[in-house]
VMD Tcl script that builds the backbone (N, CA, C; Angstrom):
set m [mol new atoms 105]
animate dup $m
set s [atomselect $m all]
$s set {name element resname resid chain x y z} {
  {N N UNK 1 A 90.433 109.797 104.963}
  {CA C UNK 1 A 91.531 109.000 105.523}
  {C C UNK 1 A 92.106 109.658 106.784}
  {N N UNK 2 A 92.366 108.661 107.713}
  {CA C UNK 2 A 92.922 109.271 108.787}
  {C C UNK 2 A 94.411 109.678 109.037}
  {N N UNK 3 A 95.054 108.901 107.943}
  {CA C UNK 3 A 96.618 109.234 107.693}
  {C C UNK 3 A 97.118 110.816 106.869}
  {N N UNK 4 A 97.896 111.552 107.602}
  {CA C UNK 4 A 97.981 112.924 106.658}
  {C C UNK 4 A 99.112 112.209 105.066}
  {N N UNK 5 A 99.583 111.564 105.124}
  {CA C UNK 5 A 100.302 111.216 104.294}
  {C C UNK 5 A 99.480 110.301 103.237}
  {N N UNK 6 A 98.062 110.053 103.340}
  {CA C UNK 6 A 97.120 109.231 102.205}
  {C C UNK 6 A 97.618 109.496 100.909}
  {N N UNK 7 A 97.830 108.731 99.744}
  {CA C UNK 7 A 98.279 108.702 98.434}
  {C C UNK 7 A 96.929 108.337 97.724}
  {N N UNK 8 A 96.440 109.396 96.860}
  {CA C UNK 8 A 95.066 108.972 96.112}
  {C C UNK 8 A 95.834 107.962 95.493}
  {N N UNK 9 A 95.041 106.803 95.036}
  {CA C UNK 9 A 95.624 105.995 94.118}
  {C C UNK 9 A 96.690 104.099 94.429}
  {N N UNK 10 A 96.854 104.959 96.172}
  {CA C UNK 10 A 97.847 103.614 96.368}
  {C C UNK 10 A 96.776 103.328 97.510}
  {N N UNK 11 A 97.095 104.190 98.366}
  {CA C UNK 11 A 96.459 103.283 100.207}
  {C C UNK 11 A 95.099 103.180 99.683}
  {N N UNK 12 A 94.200 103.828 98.549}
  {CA C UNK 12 A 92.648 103.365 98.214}
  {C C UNK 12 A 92.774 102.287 97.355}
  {N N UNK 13 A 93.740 101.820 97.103}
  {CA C UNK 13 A 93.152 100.808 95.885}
  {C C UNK 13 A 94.212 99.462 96.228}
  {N N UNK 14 A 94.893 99.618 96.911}
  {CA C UNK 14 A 95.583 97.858 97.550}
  {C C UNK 14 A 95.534 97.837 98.984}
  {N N UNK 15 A 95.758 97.000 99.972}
  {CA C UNK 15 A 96.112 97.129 101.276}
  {C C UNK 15 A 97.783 96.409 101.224}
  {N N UNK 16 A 98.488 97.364 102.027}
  {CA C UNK 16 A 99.679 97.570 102.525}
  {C C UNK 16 A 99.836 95.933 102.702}
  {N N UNK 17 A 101.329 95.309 102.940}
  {CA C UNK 17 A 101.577 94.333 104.055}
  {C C UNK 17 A 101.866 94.734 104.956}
  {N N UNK 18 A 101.966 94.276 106.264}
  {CA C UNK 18 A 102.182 94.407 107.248}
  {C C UNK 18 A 103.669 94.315 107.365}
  {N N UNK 19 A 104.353 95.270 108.363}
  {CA C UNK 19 A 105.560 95.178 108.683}
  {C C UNK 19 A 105.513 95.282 110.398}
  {N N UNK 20 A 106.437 95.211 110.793}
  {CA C UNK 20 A 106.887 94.774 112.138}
  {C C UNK 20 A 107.286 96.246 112.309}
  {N N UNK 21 A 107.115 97.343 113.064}
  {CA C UNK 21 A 107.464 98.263 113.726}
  {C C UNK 21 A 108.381 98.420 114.639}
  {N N UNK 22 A 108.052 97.429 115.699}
  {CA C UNK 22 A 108.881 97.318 117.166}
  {C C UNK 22 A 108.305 95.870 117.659}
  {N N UNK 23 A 108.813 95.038 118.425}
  {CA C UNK 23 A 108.360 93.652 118.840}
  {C C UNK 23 A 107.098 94.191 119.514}
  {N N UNK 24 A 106.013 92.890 119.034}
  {CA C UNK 24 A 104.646 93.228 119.090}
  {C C UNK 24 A 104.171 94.056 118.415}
  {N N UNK 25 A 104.513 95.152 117.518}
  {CA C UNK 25 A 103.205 95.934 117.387}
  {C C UNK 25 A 103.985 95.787 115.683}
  {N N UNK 26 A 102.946 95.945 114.427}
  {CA C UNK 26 A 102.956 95.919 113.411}
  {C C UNK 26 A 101.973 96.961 112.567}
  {N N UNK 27 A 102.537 97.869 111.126}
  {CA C UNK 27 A 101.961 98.831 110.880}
  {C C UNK 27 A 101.722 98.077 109.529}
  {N N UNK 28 A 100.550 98.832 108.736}
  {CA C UNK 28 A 100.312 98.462 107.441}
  {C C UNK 28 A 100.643 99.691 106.734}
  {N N UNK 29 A 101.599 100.293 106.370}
  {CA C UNK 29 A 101.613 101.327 105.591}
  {C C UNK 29 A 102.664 101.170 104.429}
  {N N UNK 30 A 102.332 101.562 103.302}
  {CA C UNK 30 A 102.964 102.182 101.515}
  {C C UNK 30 A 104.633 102.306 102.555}
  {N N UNK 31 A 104.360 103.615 102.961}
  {CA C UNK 31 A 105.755 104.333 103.272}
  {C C UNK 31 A 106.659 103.210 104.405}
  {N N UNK 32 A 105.861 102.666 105.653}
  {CA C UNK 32 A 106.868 102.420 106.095}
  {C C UNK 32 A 107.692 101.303 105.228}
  {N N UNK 33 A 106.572 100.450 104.394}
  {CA C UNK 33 A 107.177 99.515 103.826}
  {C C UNK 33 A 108.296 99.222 103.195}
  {N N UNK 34 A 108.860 100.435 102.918}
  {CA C UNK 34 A 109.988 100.839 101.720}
  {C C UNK 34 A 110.886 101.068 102.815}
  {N N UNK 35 A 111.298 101.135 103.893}
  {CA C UNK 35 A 112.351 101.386 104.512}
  {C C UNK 35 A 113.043 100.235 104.890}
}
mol reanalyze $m
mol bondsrecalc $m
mol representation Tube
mol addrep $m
């Protein structure tokens, strides 16, 4: 995985939703999702 923060168990076995970062650009990640 290219993320240092990879979770055996979560980012391998579902894909993230997408969240909105900043207008235009959108991340798929576990962590940002929760904020």
């Amino acid at each position: 995985p290219r993320c240092p923060f990879f979770m055996k168990g979560v980012c391998d076995a579902r894909e993230p939703p997408l969240a909105e970062a900043e207008e235009g650009h959108q991340v798929a990640c576990w962590l940002y999702s929760k904020r």
